[in-house]
C-alpha positions in Angstrom: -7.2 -87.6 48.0 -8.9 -84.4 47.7 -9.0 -82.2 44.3 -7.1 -79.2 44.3 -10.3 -77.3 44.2 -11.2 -78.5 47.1 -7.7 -78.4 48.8 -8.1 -74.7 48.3 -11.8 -74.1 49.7 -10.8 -76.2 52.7 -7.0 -74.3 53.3 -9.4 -70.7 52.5 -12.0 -72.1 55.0 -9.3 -72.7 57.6 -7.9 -68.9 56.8 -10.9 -67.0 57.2 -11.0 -66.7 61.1 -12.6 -63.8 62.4 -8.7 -63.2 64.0 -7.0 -63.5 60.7 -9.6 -61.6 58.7 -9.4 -58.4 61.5 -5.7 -58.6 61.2 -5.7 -58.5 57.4 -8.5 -55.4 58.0 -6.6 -53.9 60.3 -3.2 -54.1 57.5 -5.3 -52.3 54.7 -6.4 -49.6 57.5 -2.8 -49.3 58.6 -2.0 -48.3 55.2 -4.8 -45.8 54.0 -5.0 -44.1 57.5 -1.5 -43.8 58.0 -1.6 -42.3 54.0 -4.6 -39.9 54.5 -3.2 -38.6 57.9 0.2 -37.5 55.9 -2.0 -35.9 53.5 -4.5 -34.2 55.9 -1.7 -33.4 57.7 0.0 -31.1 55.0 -0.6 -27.3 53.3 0.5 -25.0 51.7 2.3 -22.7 53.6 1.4 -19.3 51.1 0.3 -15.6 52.2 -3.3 -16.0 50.9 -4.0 -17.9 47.1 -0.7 -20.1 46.6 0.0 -19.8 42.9 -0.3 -22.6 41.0 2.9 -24.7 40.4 4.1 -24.4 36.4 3.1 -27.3 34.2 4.3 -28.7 30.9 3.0 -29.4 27.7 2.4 -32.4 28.9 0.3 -31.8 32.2 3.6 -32.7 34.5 5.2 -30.4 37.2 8.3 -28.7 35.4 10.6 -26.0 36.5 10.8 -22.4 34.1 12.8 -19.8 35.8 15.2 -17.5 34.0 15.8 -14.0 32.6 14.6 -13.2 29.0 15.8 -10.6 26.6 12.8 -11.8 23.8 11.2 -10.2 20.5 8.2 -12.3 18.1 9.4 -14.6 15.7 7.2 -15.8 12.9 6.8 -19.4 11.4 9.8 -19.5 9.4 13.2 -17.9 11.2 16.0 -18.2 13.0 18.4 -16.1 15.6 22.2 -16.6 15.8 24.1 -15.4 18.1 27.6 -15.5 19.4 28.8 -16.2 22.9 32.0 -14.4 24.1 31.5 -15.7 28.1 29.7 -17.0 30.6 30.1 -16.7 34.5 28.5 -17.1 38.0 28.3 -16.9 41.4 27.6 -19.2 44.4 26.6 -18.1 47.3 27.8 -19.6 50.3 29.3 -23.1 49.8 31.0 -25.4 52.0 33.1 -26.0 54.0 33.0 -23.0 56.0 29.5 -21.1 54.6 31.5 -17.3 55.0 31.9 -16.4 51.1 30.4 -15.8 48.0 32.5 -17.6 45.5 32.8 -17.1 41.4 32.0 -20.4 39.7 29.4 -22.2 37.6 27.1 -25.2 38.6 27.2 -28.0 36.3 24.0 -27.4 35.5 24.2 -23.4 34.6 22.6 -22.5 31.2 22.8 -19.7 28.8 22.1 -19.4 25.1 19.4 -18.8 22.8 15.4 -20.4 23.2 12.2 -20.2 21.2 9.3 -20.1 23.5 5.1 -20.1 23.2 5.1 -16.8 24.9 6.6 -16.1 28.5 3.8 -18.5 30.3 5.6 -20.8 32.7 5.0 -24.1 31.4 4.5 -22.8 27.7 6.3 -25.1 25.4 10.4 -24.1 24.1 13.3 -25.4 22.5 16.8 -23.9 23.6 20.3 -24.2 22.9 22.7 -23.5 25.5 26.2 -23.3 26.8 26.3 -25.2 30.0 28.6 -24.4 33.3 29.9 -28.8 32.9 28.3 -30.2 29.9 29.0 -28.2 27.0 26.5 -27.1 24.7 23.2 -28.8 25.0 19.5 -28.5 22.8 17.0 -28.9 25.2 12.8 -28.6 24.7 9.6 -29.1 26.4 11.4 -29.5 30.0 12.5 -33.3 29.4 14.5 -33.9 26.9 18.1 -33.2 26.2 20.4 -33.6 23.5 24.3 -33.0 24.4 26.7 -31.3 21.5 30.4 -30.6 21.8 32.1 -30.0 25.0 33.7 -27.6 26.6 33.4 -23.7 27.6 33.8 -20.7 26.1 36.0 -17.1 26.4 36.4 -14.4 24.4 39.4 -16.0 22.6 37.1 -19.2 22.0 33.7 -18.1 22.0 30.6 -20.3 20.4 28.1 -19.4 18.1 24.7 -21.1 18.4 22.0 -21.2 15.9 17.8 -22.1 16.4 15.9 -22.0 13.2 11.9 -22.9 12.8 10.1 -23.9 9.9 6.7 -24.5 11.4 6.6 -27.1 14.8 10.5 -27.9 14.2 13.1 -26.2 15.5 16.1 -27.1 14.6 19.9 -26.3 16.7 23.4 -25.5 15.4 26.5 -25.0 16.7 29.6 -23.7 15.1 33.7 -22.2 16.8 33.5 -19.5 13.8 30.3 -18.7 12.4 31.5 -20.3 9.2 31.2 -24.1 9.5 28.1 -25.3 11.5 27.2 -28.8 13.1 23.6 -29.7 13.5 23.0 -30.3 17.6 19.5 -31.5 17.4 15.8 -31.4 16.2 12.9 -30.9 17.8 8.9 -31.1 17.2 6.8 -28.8 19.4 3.2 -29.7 18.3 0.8 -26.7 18.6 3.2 -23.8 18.1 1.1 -20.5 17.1 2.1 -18.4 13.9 3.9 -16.0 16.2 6.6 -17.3 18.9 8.9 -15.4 21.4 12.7 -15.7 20.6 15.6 -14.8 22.3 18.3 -15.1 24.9 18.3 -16.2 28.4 20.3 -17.6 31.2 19.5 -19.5 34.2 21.3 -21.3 37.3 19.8 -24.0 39.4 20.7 -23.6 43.3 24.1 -25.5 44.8 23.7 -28.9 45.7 25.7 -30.3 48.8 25.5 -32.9 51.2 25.8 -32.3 54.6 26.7 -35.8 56.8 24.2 -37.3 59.3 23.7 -40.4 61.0 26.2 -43.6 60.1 27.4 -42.3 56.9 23.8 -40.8 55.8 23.5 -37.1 54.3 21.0 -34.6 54.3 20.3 -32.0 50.8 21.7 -28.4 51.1 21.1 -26.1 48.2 22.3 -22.5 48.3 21.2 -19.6 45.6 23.3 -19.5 42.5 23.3 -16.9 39.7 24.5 -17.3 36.1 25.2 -14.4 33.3 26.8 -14.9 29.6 27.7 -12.0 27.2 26.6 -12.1 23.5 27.0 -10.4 20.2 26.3 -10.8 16.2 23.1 -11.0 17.2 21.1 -12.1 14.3 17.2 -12.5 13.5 15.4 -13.6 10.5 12.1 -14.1 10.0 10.9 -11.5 12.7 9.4 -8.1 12.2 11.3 -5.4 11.4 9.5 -2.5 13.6 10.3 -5.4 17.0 11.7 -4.6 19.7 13.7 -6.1 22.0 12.0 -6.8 25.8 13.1 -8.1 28.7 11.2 -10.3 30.8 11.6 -12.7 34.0 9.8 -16.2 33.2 8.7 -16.9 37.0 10.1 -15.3 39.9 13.5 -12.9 39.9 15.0 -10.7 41.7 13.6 -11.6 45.5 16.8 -12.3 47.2 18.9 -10.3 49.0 21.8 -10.9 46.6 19.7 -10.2 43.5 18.4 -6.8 45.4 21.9 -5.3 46.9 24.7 -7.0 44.6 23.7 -8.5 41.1 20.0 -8.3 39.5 18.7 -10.8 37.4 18.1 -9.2 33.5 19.4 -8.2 30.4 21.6 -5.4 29.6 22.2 -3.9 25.9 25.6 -1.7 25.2 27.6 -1.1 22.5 26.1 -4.2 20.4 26.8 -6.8 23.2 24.0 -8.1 25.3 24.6 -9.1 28.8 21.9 -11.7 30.4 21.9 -12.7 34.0 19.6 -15.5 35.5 18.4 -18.0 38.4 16.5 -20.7 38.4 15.9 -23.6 36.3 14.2 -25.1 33.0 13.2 -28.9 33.2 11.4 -31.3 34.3 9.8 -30.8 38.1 10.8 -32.9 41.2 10.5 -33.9 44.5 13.5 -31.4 45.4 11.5 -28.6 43.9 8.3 -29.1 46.4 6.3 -31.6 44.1 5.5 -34.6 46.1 5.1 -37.9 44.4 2.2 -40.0 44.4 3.9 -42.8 46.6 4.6 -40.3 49.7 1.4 -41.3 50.7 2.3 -44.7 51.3 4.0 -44.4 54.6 1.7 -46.9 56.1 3.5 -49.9 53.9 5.9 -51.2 56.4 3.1 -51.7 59.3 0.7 -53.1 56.8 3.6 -55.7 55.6 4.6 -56.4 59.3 0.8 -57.4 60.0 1.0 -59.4 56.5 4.0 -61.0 58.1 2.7 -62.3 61.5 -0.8 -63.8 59.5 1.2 -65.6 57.1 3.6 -67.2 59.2 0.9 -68.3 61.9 -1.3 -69.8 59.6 1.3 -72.1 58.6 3.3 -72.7 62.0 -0.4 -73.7 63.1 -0.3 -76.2 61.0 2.2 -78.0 62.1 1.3 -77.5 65.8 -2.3 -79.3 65.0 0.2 -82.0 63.4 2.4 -82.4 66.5 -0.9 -83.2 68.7 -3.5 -85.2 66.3 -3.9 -83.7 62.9 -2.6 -85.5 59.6 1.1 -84.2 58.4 1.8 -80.7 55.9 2.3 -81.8 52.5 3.6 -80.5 49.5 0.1 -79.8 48.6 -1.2 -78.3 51.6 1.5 -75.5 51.8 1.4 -75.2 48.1 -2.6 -74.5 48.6 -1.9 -72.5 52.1 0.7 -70.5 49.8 -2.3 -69.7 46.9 -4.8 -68.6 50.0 -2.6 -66.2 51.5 -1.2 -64.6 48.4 -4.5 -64.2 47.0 -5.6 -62.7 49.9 -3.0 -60.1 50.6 -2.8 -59.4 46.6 -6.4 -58.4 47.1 -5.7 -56.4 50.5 -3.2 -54.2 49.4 -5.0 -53.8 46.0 -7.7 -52.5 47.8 -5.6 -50.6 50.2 -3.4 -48.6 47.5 -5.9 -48.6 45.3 -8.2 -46.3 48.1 -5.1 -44.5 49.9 -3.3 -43.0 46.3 -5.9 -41.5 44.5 -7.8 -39.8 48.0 -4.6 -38.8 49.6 -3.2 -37.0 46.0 -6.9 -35.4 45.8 -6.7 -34.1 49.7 -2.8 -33.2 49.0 -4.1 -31.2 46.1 -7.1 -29.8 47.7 -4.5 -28.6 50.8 -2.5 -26.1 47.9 0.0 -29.2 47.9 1.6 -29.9 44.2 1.5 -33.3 43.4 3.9 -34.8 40.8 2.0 -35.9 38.1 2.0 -39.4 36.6 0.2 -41.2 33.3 -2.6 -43.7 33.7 -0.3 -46.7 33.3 2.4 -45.6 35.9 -0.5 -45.1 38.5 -2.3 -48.6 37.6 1.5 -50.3 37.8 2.2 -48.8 41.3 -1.4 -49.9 42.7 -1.1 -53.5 41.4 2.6 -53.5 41.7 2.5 -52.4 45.6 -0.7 -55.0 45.6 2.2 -57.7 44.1 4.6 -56.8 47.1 2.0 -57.7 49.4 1.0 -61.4 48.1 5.4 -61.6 47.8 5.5 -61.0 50.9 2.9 -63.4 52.2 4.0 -65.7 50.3 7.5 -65.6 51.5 6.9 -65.9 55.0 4.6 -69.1 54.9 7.6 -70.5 53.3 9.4 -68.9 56.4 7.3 -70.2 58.6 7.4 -74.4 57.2 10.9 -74.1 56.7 11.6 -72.7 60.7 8.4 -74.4 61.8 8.3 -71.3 65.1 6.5 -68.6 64.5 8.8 -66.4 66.4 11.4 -67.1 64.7 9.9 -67.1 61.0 8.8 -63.2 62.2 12.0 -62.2 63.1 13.6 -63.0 59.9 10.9 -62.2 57.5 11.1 -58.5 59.3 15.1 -58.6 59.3 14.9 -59.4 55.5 11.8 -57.1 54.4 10.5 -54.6 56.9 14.1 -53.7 58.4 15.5 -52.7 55.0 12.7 -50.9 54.0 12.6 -48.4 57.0 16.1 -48.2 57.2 16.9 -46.7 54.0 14.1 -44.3 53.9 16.0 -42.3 56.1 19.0 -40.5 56.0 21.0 -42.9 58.7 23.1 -45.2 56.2 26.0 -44.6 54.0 24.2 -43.9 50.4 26.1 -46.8 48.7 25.2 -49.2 51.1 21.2 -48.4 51.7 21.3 -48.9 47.9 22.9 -52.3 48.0 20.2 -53.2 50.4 17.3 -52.4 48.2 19.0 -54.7 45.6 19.9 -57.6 47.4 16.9 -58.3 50.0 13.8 -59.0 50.0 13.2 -55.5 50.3 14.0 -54.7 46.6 10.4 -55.2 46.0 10.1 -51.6 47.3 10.7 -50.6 43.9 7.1 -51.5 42.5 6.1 -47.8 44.5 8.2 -45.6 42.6 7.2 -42.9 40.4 10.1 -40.4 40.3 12.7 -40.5 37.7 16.0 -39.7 37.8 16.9 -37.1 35.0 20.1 -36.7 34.0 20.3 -33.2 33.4 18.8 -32.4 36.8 20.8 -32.3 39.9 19.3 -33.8 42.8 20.1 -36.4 45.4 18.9 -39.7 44.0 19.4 -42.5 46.7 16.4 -44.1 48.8 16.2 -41.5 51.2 15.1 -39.2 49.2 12.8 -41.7 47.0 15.0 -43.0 44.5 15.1 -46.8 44.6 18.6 -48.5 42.8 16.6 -50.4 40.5 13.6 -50.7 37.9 9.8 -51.4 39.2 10.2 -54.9 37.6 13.4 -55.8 38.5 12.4 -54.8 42.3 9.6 -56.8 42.3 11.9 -59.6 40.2 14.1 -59.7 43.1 11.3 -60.3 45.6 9.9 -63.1 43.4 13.1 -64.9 43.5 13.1 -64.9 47.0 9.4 -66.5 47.6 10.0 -68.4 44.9 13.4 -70.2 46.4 12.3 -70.5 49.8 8.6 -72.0 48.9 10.7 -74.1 46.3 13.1 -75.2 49.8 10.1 -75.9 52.0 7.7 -78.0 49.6 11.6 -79.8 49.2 11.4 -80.8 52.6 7.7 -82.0 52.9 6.3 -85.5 51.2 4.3 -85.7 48.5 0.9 -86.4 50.0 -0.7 -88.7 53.4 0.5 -91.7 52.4 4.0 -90.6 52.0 4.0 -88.9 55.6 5.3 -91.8 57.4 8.4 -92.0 55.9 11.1 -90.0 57.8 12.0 -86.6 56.6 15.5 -85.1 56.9 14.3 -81.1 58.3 18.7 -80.6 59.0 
């Protein structure tokens, strides 16, 4: 009987056909030409220099758009302000697209903020009165920390508090100025001696879907604007010869609704402030232009399907070598046949990922493109997590291909329970709910070892498949896959004997 050293050098000696080794070449090019043709294939679309997208503390792709009525506040202070309203508009909504309506998003925000100057990107704490959450202290673009709910009026109005001692700023809220609740704390490392304070407002554009294909939808977002009213405005700890400016953090006051109805900006009568805004302040997405480090794996599914058709030949080979003069499969042979082909895949789609992510991010950057940003250890898990995917997948469909014994057959199904899912739900064709179900309970789950984006829950966006959202975790995608090779190998060695001198006996295949 031969070790299992050897069992492996003979099973990798039968693998490495020139055939099988082009087809395994030609799945790693599949993936990095199909990924550096996407990312050749896109620019920025800007009137000369496209500006640079706003970045975070942090280094990641935020969001910092509103208006600013600000004055410098030192290292120790606070402001406190009362809110008496807060109001919008939305422009165009379904179903019929012919009127501007009044209204709030969920997401609207107004209140007070402490900010590292009026740099997009420049580190902040706020507290705010939202248009469906209540009040909410929010810093540094991705974190969030809800208070009380509900809205306000002028026979209800909130008072909101932001006081620094240093890096920590601190929130309060209170319904008479008398009795305060603490919201939340933050720590913004690196403030200067001197900060911008103030108030702002901000509205993030409509989000609705519009229905396509068998129950699919498609994003629509239509400009919203968002104003509040304040008084009591009160400062401590900033100079006494300040004055108050107004600013717009990014962008305002472009659109034909900002230009011939409403303006974006702050307005100061009678000791009530009025601040009107657009925009947002949080973390970036793929729904604000920032791609994501995984778009540029569109050559996946063709790679697999190549992965597929090796994996299942070398082992439905096998058995037509038994059926003419070879010696029977055993447990051990597809166990080592198993080993061989996983390994090898692993190793193709490490190599594959590993070349196609980090060239098509740099051409992607290089073409004015913003990139979402991810850490060291999120872009090390997706190479070697996509790389797992592969050797899965191979491994699954030599246990396709001993438990159907036809190649044809083991294809069809491995693509039907893998490839098929896959592509389907990148698209906008099914029913949300169900293109999620799909990526939970197939093969196909293992998709999930690709993902970088993050679903935040204080930022609206579409989060299904289709748009690059997958139902579950990295781990538990790549979990679910696991299970699957694991069950179906676990079925075929079941149904094989032991070793040669156990072949004889008769095996029940039913």
């Amino acid at each position: 009987m031969l070790t299992t050293s050897e069992l492996l050098r003979r099973e990798w000696t039968g693998f490495r056909r020139p055939g099988r080794l082009i087809a395994m070449v030609a799945a790693a090019l599949a993936v990095v030409t199909i990924g550096l043709l996407y990312a050749f294939g896109n620019h920025a679309s800007c009137d000369g220099l496209c500006p640079d997208e706003p970045t975070g503390p942090d280094g990641s792709l935020v969001n910092d758009q509103f208006s600013f009525l600000h004055r410098d506040l030192g290292e120790n202070g606070s402001i406190t302000v009362r809110m008496t309203s807060m109001t919008g508009t939305i422009t165009y909504p379904p179903p019929d697209h012919d009127q501007i309506v009044p209204g709030l998003v969920p997401w609207a925000k107004a209140g007070i903020i402490i900010k590292d100057g009026v740099r997009q990107g420049s580190s902040y704490a706020a507290l705010m009165l939202t248009g469906d959450h209540g009040v909410r202290m929010q810093y540094d673009y991705r974190h969030d920390i809800a208070g009380s709910d509900g809205g306000v009026s002028a026979t209800s109005p909130r008072w909101l508090r932001l006081t620094r001692a240093g890096d920590t700023i601190t929130g309060y809220e209170s319904a008479d100025g008398e009795r305060w609740a603490k919201v939340g704390t933050a720590r913004l490392s690196g403030l200067p001696r001197t900060v911008r304070v103030g108030l702002f407002a901000t509205s993030p554009g409509d989000l609705t879907l519009r229905p396509v294909g068998l129950g699919g939808a498609t994003e629509e977002v239509r400009f919203t604007q968002a104003g509040a009213t304040f008084d009591n405005v009160v400062l401590k700890g900033a100079p006494s010869a300040g004055r108050w400016s107004g600013d717009a953090v990014g962008e305002m006051n472009r659109t034909d609704w900002e230009k011939y109805h409403k303006a974006s900006g702050a307005v100061e009568e009678g000791g009530t402030i009025s601040v009107t805004g657009t925009g947002d302040i949080g973390p970036g997405d793929a729904e604000g232009g920032g791609r994501p480090v995984e778009r540029t794996l569109g050559g996946l599914a063709l790679g697999l399907l190549v992965v597929l058709v090796v994996a299942v030949r070398f082992v439905t080979s096998e058995y037509r070598r038994e059926a003419a003069y070879g010696p029977p499969v055993t447990r051990r042979t597809l166990a080592a046949k198993a080993v061989v082909v996983g390994a090898v895949t692993f190793l193709t789609g490490l190599l594959a990922v590993g070349i196609t992510i980090p060239v098509g991010v740099a051409i992607l950057k290089g073409n004015g493109i913003p990139v979402i940003g991810v850490s060291a250890f999120t872009g090390v898990r997706v190479v070697v997590g996509t790389a797992a995917v592969f050797a899965l997948t191979a491994v699954l469909a030599v246990a396709l291909g001993a438990l159907l014994r036809r190649a044809w057959l083991a294809i069809l199904v491995g693509v039907l329970a893998i490839a098929v899912p896959y592509v389907v739900t990148s698209f906008p064709l099914l029913a949300d709910g169900l293109s999620q179900w799909l990526l939970r309970v197939t093969p196909a789950a293992g998709f999930a070892a690709q993902q970088t984006l993050i679903a935040y829950p204080q930022v609206v966006a579409h989060y299904v498949p289709s748009a690059g959202y997958f139902p579950l975790p990295w781990w538990a995608g790549i979990a679910v896959l696991c299970a699957y090779a694991v069950m179906l190998l676990g079925l075929a060695l079941n149904r094989l004997p032991h070793s040669d001198e156990r072949a004889g006996q008769p095996v029940d295949w039913r």
